[in-house]
C-alpha positions as a Markdown table, in Angstrom:
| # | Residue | x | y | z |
|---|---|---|---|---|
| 1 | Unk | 0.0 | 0.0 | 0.0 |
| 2 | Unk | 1.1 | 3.5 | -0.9 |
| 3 | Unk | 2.5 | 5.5 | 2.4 |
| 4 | Unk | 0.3 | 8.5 | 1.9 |
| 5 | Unk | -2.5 | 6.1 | 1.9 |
| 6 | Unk | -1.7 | 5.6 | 5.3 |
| 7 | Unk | 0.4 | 8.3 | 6.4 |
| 8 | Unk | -1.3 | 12.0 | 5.7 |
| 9 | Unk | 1.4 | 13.5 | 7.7 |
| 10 | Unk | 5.4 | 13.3 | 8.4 |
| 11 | Unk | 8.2 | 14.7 | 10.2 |
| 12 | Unk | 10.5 | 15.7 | 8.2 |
| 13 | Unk | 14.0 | 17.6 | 9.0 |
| 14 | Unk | 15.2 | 19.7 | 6.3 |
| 15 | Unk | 18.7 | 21.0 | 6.4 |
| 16 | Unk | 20.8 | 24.1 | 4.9 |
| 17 | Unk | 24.1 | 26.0 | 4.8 |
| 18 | Unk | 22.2 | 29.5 | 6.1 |
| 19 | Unk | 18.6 | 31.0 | 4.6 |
| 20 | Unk | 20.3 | 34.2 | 2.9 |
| 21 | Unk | 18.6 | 35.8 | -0.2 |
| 22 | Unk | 19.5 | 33.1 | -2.5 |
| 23 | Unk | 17.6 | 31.1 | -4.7 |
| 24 | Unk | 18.2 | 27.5 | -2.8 |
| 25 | Unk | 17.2 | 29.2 | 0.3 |
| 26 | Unk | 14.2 | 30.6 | -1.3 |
| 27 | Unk | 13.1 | 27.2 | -2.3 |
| 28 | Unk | 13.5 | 25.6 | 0.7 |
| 29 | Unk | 11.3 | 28.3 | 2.7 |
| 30 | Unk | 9.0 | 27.8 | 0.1 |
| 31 | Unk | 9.4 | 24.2 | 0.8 |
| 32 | Unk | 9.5 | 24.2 | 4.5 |
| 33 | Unk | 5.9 | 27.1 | 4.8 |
| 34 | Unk | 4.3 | 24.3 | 2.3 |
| 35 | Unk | 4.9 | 21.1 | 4.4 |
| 36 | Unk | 4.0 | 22.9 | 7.5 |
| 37 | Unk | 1.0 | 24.3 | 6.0 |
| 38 | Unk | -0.2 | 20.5 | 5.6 |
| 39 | Unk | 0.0 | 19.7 | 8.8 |
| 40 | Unk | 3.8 | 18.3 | 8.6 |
| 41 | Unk | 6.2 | 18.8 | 11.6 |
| 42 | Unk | 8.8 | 20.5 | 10.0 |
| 43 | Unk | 12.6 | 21.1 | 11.5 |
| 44 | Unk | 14.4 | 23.1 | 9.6 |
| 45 | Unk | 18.4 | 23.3 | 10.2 |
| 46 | Unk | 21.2 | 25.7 | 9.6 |
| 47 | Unk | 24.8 | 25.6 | 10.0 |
| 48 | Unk | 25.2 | 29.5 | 10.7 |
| 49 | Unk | 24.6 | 30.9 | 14.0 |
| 50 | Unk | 21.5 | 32.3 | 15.6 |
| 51 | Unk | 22.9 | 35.7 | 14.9 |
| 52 | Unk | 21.7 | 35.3 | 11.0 |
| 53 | Unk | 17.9 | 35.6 | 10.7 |
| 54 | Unk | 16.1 | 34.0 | 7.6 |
| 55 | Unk | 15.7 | 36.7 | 4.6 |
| 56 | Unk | 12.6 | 35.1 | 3.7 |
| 57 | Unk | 8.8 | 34.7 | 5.6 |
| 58 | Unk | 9.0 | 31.0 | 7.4 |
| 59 | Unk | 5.6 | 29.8 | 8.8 |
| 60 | Unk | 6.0 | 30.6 | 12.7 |
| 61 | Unk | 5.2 | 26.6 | 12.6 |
| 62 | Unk | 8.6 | 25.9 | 11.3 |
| 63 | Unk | 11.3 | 24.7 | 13.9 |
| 64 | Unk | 14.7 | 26.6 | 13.2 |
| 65 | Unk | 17.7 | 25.7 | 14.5 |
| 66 | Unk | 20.6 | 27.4 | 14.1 |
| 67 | Unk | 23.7 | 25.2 | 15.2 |
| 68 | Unk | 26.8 | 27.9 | 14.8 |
| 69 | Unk | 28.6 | 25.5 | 12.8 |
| 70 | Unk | 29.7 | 27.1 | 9.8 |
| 71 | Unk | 33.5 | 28.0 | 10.6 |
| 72 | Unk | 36.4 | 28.0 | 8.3 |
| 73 | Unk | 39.6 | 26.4 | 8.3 |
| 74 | Unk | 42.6 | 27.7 | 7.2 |
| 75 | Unk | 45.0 | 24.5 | 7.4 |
| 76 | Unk | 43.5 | 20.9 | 5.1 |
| 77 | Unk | 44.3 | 19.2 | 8.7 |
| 78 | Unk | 42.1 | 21.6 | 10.9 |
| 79 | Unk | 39.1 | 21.3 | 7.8 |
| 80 | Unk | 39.3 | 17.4 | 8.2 |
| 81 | Unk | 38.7 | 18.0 | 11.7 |
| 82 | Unk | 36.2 | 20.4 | 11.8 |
| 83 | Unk | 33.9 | 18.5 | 9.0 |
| 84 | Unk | 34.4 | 15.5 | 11.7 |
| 85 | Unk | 33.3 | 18.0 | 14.4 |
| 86 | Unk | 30.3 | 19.8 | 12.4 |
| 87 | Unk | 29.2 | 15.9 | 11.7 |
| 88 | Unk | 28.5 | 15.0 | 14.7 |
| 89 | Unk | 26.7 | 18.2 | 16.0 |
| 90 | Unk | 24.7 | 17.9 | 13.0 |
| 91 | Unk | 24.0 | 14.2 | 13.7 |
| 92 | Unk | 22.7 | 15.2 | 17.4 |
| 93 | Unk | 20.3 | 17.8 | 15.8 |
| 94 | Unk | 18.9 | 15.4 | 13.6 |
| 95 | Unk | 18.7 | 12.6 | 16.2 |
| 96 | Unk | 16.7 | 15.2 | 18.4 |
| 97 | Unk | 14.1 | 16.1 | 15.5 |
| 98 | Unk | 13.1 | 12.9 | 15.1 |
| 99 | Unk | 12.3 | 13.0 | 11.7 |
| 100 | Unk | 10.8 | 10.5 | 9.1 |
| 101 | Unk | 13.1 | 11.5 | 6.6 |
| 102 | Unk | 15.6 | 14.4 | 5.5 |
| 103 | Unk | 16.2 | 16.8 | 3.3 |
| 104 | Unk | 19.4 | 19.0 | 2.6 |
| 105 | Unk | 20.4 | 21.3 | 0.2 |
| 106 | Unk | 23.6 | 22.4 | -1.6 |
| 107 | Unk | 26.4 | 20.2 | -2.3 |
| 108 | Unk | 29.0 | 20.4 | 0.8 |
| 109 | Unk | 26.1 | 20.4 | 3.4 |
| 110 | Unk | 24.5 | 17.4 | 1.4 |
| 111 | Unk | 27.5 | 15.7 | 1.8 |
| 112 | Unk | 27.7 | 16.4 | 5.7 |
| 113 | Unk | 24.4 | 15.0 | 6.0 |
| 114 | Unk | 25.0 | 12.2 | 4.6 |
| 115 | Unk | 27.3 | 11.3 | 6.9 |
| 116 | Unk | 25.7 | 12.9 | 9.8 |
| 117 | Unk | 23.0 | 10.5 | 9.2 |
| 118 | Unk | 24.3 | 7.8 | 8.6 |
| 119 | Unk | 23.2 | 3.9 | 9.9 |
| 120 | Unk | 20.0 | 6.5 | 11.1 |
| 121 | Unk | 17.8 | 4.6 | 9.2 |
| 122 | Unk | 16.1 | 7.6 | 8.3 |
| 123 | Unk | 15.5 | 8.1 | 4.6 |
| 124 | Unk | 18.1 | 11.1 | 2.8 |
| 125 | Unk | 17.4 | 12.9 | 0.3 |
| 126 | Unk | 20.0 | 15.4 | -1.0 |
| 127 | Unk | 19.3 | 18.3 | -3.4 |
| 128 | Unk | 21.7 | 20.1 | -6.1 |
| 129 | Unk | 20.9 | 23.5 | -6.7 |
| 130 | Unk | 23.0 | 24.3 | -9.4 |
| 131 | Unk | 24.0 | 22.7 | -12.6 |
| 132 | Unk | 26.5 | 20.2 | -11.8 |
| 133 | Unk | 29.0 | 20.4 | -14.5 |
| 134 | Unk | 29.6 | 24.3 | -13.1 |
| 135 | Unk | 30.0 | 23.3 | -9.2 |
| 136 | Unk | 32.9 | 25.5 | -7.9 |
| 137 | Unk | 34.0 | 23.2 | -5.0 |
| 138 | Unk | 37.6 | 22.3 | -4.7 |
| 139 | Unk | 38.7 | 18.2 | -6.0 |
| 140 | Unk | 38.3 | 16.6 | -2.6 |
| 141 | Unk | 35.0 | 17.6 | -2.0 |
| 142 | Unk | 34.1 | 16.8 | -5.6 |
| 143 | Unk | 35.2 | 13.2 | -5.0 |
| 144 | Unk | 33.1 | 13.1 | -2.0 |
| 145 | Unk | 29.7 | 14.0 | -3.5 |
| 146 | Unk | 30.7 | 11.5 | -5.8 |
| 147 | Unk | 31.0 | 8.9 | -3.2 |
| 148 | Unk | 28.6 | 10.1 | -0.7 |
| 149 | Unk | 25.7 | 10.8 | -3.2 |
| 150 | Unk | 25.7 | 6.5 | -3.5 |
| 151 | Unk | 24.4 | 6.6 | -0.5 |
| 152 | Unk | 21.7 | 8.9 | -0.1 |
| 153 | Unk | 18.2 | 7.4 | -0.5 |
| 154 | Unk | 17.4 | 10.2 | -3.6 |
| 155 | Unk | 19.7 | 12.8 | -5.5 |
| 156 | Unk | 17.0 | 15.4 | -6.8 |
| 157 | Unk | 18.5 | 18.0 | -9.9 |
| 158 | Unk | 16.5 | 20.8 | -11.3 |
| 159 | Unk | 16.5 | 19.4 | -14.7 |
| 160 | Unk | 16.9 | 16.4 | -16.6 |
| 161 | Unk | 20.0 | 17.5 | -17.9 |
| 162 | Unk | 21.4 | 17.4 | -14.7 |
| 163 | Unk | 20.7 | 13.4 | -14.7 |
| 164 | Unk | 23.7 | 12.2 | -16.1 |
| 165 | Unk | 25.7 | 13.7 | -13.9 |
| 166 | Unk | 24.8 | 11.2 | -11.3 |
| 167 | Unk | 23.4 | 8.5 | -13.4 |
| 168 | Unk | 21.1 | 5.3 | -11.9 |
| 169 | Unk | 23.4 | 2.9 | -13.9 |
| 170 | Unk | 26.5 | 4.2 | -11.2 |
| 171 | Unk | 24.4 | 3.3 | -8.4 |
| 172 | Unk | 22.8 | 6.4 | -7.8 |
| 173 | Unk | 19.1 | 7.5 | -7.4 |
| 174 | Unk | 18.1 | 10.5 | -9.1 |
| 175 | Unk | 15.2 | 12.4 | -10.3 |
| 176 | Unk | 14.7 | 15.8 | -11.3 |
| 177 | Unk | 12.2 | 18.5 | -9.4 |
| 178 | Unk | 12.0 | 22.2 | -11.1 |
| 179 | Unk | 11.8 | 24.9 | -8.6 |
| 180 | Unk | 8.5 | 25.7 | -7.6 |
| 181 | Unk | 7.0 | 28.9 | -8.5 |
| 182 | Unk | 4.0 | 30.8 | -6.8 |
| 183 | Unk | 1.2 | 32.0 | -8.1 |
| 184 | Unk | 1.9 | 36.3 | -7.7 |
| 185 | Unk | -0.4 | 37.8 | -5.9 |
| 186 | Unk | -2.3 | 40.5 | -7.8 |
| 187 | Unk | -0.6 | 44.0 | -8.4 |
| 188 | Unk | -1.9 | 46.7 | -6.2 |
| 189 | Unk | -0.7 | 50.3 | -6.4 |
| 190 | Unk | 2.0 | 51.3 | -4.5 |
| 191 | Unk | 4.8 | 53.4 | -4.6 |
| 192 | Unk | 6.4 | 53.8 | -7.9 |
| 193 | Unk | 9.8 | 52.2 | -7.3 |
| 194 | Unk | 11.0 | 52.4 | -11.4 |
| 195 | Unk | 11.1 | 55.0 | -13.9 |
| 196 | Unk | 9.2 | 54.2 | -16.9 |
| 197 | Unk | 10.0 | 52.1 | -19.6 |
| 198 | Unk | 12.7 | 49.7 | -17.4 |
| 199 | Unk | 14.5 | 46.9 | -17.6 |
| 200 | Unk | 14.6 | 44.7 | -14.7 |
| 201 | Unk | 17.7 | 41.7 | -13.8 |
| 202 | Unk | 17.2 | 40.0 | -10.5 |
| 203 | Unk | 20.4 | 37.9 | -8.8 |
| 204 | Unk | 23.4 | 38.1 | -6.6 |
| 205 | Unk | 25.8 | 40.2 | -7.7 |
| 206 | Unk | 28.4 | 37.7 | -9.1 |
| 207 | Unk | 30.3 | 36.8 | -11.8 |
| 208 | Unk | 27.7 | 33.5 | -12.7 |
| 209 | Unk | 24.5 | 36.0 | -13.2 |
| 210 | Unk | 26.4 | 37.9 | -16.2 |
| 211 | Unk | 25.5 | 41.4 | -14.5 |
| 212 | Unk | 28.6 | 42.9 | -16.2 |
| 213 | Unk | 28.0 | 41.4 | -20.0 |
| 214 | Unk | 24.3 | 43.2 | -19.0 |
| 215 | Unk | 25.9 | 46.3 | -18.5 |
| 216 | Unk | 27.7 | 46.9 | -21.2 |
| 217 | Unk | 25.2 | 45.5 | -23.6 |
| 218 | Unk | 23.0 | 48.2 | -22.2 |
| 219 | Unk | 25.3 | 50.5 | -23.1 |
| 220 | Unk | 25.0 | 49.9 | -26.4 |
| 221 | Unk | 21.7 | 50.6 | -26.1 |
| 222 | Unk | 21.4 | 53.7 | -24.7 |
| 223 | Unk | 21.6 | 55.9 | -27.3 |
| 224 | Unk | 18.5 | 54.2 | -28.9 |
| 225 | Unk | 16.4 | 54.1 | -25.9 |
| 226 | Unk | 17.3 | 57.4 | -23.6 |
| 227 | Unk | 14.3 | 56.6 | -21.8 |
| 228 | Unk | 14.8 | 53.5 | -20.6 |
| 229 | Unk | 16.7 | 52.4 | -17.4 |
| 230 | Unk | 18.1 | 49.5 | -16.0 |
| 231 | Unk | 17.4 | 48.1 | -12.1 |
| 232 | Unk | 19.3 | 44.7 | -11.0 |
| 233 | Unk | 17.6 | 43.5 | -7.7 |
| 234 | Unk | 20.4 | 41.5 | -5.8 |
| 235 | Unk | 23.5 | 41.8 | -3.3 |
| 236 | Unk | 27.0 | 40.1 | -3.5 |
| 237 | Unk | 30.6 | 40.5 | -3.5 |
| 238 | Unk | 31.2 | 42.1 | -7.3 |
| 239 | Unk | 28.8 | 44.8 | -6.3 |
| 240 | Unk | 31.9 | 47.8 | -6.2 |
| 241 | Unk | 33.2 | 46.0 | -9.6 |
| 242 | Unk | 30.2 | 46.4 | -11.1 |
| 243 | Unk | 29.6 | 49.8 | -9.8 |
| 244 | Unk | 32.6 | 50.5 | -11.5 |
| 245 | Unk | 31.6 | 49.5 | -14.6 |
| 246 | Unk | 28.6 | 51.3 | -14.5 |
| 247 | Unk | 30.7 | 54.7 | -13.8 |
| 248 | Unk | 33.4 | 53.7 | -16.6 |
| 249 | Unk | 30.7 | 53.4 | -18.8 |
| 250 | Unk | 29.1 | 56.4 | -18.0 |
| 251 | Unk | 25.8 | 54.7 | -17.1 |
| 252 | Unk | 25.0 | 56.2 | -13.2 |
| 253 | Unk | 22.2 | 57.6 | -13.9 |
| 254 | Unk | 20.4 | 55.1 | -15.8 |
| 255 | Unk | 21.4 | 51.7 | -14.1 |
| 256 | Unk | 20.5 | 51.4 | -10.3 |
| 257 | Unk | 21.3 | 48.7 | -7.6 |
| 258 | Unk | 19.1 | 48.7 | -5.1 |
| 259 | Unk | 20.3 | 45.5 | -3.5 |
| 260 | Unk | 18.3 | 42.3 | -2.1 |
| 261 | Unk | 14.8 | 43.6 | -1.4 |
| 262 | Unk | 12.1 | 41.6 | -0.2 |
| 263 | Unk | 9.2 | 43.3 | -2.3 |
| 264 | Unk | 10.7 | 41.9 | -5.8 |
| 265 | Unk | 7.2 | 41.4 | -6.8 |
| 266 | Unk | 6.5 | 44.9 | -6.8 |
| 267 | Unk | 9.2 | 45.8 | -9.1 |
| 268 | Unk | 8.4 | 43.1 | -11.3 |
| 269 | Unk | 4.6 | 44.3 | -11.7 |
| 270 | Unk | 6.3 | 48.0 | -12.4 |
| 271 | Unk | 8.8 | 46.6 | -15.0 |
| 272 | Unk | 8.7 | 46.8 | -18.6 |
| 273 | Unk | 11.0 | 44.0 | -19.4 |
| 274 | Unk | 13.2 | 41.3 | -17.7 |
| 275 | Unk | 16.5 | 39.9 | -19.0 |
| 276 | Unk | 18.8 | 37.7 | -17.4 |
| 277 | Unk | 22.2 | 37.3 | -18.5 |
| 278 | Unk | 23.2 | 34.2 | -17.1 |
| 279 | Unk | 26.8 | 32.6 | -17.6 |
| 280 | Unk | 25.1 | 29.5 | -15.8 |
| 281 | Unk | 21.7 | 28.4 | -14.0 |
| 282 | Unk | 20.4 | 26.1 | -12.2 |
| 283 | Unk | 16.6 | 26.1 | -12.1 |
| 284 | Unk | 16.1 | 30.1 | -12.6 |
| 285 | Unk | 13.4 | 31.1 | -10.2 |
| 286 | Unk | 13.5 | 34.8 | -10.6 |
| 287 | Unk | 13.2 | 33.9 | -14.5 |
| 288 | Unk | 9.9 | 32.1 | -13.9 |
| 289 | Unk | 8.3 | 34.8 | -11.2 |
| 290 | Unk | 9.4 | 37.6 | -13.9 |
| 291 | Unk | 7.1 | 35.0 | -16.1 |
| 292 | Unk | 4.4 | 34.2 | -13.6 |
| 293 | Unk | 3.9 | 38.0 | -13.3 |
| 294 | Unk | 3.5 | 38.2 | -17.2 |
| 295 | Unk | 6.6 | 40.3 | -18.1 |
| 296 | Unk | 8.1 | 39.7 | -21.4 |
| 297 | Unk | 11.7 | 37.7 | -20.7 |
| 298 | Unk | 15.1 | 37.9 | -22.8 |
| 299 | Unk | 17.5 | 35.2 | -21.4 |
| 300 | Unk | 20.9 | 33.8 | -22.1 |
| 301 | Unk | 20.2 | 30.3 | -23.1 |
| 302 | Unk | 22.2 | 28.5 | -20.6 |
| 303 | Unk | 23.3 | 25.0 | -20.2 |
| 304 | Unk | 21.0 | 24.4 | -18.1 |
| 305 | Unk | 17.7 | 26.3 | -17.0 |
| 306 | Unk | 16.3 | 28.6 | -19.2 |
| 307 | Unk | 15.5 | 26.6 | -22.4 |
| 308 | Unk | 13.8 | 24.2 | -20.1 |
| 309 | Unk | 11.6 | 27.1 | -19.2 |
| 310 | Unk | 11.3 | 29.3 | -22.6 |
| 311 | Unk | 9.7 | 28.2 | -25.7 |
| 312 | Unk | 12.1 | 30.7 | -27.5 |
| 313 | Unk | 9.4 | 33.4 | -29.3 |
| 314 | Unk | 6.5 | 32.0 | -27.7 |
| 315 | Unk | 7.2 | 32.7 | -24.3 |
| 316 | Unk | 10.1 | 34.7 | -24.1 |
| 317 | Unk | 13.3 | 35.4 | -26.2 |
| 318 | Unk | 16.9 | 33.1 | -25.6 |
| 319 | Unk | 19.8 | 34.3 | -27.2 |
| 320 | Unk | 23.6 | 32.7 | -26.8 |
| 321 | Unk | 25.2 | 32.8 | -23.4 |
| 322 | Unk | 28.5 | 34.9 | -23.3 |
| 323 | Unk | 27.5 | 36.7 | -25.8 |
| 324 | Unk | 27.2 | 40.8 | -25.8 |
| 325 | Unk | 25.9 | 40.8 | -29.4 |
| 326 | Unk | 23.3 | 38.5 | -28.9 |
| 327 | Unk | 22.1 | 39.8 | -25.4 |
| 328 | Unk | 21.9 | 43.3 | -27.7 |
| 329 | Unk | 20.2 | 41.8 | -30.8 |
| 330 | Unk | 17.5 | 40.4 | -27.9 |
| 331 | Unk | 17.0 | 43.1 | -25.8 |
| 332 | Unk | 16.8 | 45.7 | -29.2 |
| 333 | Unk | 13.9 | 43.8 | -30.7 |
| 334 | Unk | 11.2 | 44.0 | -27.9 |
| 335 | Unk | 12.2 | 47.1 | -26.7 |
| 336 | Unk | 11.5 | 48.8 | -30.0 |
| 337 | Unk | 8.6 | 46.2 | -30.2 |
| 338 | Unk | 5.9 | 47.0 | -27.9 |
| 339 | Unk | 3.1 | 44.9 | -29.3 |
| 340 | Unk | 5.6 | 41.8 | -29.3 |
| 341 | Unk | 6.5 | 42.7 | -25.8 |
| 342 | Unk | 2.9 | 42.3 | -25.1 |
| 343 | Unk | 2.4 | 38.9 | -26.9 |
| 344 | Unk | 5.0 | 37.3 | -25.0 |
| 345 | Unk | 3.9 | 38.8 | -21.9 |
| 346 | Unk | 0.5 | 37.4 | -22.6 |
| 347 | Unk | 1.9 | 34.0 | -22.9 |
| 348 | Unk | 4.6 | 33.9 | -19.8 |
| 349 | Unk | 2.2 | 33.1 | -17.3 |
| 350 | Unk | 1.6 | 29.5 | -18.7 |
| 351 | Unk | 4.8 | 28.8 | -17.0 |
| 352 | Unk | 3.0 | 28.5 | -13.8 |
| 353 | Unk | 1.0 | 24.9 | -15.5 |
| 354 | Unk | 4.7 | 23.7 | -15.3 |
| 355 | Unk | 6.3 | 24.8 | -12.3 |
| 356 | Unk | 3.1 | 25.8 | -9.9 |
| 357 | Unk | 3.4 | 24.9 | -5.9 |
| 358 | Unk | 1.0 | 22.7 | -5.9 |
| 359 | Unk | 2.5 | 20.4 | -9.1 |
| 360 | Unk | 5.7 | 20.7 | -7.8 |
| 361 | Unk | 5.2 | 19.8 | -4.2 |
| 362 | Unk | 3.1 | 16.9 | -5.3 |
| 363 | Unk | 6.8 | 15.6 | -6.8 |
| 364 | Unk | 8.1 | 16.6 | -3.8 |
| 365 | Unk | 6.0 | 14.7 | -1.7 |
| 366 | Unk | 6.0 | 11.4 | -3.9 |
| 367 | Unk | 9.6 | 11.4 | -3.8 |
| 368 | Unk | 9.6 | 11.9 | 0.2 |
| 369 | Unk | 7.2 | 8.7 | 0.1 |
| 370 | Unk | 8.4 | 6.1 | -2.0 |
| 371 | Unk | 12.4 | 6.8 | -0.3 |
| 372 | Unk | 10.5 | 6.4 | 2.9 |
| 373 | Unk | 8.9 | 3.5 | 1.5 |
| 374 | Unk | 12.0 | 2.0 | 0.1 |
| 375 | Unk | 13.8 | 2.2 | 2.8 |
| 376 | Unk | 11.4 | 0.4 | 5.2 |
| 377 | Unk | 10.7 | -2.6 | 2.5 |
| 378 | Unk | 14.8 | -2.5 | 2.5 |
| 379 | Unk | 14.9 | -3.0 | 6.0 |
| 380 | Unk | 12.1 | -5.3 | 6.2 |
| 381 | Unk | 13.3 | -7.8 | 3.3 |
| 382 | Unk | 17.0 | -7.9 | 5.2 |
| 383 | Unk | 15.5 | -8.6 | 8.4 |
| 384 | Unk | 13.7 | -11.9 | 6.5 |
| 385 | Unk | 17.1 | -13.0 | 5.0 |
């Protein structure tokens, strides 16, 4: 029999590096408000200290820990210890939740929770947020994942791309779950927060999201479109860099960073247009909620992400990652093209019959139950032999 037949609610632990203003730590709020929401008893885990608050809502429901783990090491000897240390603190906080199963995200954590859990007997399920062939982690803890990923109950990706990476034939269980997207809430007035027309980019402020490729594409463009201006949403260390570019290409007055904001629905319903710029993705959420709030999208066609997302002309516009020219030949067609701005806008939203909540958390879910399932008819059948 099926567990949710006879199981309508579980405890589940989920587990995460910190709850910044990233996209992995989005999802798993998202994630963590849903479960709790149906009646789930949800632990959620972080290895920074108390000191560093969630950037995004969690249900009051939801039981955060913050366990103060997250040190650095300057010598390879003092990291081997201090992985062994941050194991077994981990381990005791899982222990205490109790939990039917568990769920981490992002690669190095995934891999201490693996071992933090392990001969628990409690289903893991470990979660990649980013594309795995652009994972910047040193060759140790590469060969780690590699190892440690064996042994996790499920390995979810964002897209089916991501698959081969860690392929069933090599002994490893994996499916891919898109990011889920909610529906926006209408758009109400409020404070105008952009000029009018503007483009809007949404995403740290590093060298993955492109920001710099944006800005001097845009610069090409100014002289055509005087009117427009240009707002990326997003903190992160390449902020002064990019500031600098903005001033060397004599853009200050028409590019503005306002940094992470939690109100980036407003500024989507006031935008005129949304371009990402992408070197790499993962799952693209701010993509989809620039969709889900019907803006017309220009977006580098990564390896992985985007074209998963766009049906290029249909939906929204891809044009070749890395590539200034492209990104200009993109953003020059709708925004000297109003009514095709407005048929792609019109479309966008259909995203949301892909990559809704409710769709997604039902994978979500299924996966939770048959790992659980799995792991008890494992246990079961040894106990017979």
């Amino acid at each position: 029999m099926p567990l949710s037949e006879s199981q309508t609610s579980m405890r589940v632990t989920l587990v995460i590096y910190g709850l910044g203003s990233g996209g992995a730590e989005r999802v798993m709020s998202i994630i963590a408000n849903y479960w709790v929401g149906q009646g789930w008893d949800v632990t959620l885990i972080m290895l920074v200290d108390p000191t560093k608050p969630p950037f995004y809502p969690l249900d009051p429901r939801v039981k955060i820990q913050s366990l103060g783990i997250a040190t650095k090491s300057s010598h390879p000897l003092e990291a081997i210890f201090a992985a062994g240390w941050r194991v077994r603190v981990l381990r005791r906080a899982i222990v205490a939740s109790q939990p039917d199963a568990i769920v981490s995200f992002m690669s190095a954590v995934n891999v201490h929770t693996i071992l933090a859990g392990w001969n628990l007997n409690i289903p893991i399920i470990v979660s990649e947020h980013t594309y795995p062939g652009a994972i910047d982690i040193n060759r140790i803890w590469q060969l780690l994942m590699k190892w440690s990923y064996r042994h996790a109950d499920l390995v979810t990706v964002l897209t089916q791309n991501a698959i081969p990476f860690y392929p069933p034939a090599a002994g490893y269980q994996t499916i891919a779950i898109p990011n889920p997207i909610l529906t926006p809430a209408p758009a109400i007035e409020t404070a105008r927060l952009l000029a009018t027309p503007s483009l809007i980019a949404v995403g740290r402020l590093e060298h993955c999201k492109g920001f710099d490729l944006l800005l001097r594409a845009f610069h090409q463009l100014q002289a055509k479109y005087p009117q427009w201006q240009l707002t990326i949403l997003g903190e992160g260390k390449h902020r002064a860099a990019l500031e600098e570019l903005r001033s060397q290409l004599a853009l200050t007055d028409r590019v503005h960073f306002p940094g992470a904001v939690t109100n980036v629905r407003e500024y989507l319903h006031q935008a005129d247009l949304f371009v990402l710029s992408s070197r790499i993705e993962g799952f693209p959420m701010a993509l989809c909620e620039a969709m889900a709030c019907g803006l017309p999208v220009v977006a580098a066609d990564c390896l992985s992400g985007p074209r998963d997302i766009i049906e290029d002309g249909v939906n929204g516009v891809l044009v070749a990652t890395e590539d200034i020219a492209a990104l200009v030949a993109g953003l020059d067609a709708l925004m000297s093209d109003p009514a095709r701005r407005h048929h792609l806008a019109q479309h966008a939203p259909q995203v949301l019959a892909r990559f809704g909540l409710e769709r997604v958390m039902a994978t979500w879910t299924e996966a939770i139950e048959k790992s659980i399932y799995r792991r008890q008819y494992s246990q079961r059948t040894s106990k017979s032999l």
